[in-house]
C-alpha positions as CSV (number, residue, x, y, z in Angstrom):
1,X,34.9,31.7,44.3
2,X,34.4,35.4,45.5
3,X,34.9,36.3,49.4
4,X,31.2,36.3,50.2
5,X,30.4,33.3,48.4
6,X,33.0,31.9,50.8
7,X,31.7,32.7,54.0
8,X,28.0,32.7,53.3
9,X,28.5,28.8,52.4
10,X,30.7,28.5,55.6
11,X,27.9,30.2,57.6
12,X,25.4,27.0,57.2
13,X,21.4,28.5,58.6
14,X,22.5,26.6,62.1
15,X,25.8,28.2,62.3
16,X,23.7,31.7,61.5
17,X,21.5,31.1,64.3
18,X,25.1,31.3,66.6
19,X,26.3,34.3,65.4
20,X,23.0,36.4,65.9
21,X,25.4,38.7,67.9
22,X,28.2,38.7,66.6
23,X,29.3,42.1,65.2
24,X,32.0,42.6,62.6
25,X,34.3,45.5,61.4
26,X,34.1,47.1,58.4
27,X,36.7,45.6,57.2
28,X,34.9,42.4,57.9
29,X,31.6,43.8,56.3
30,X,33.6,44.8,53.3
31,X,35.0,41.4,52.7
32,X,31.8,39.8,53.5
33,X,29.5,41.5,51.1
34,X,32.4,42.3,48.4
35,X,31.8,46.1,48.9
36,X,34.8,48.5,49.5
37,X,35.5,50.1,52.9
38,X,35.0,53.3,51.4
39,X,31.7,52.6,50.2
40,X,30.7,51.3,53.3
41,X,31.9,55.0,54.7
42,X,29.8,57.0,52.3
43,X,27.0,54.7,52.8
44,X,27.6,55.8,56.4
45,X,27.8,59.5,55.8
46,X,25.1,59.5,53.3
47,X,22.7,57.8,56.0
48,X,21.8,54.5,54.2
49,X,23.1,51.3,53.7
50,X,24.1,48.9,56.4
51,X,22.7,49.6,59.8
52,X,25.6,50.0,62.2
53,X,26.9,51.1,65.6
54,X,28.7,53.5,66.8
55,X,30.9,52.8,70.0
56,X,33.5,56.0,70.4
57,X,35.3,56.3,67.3
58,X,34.2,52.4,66.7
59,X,32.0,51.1,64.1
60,X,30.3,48.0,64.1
61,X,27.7,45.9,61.9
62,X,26.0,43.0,63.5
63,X,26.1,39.9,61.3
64,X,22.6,39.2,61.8
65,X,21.5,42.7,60.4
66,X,23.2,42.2,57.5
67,X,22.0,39.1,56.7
68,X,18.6,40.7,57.2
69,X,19.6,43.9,55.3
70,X,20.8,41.6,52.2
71,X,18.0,39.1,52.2
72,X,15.5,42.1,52.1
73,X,17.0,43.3,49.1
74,X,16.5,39.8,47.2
75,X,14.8,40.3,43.8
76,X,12.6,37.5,42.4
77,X,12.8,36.7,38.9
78,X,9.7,35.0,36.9
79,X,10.6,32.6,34.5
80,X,10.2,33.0,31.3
């Protein structure tokens, strides 16, 4: 089972509701959502992506925001 597959069925909706404010490093983003740490960067530098924060030299991505972020990027298929 891949890494986000992982978590996301270890994050049950209930447990979600918890960790509205829980922010995560991108190290944590990366293994979350299966996406390099560099292509979090450039996703960063570029201006799109994951929206973050920036606290000093600090990033951080809020959990909730990226469950947002992910589940407004679902595509519906039609059956055929």
């Amino acid at each position: 089972m891949k890494p986000i597959n992982k978590i996301f069925f270890r994050l049950k909706m209930e447990d979600t509701m918890q960790h509205q404010n829980e922010y995560l490093t991108e190290k944590q983003v990366a293994e979350l959502t299966g996406r390099a740490v560099q292509t979090l960067r450039n996703d960063r530098f570029m201006g799109k992506g994951f929206p973050y924060v920036k606290m000093g030299r600090s990033v951080r991505y809020s959990l909730d925001e990226i469950h947002d972020y992910m589940k407004s990027r679902t595509i519906r298929t039609t059956d055929a």
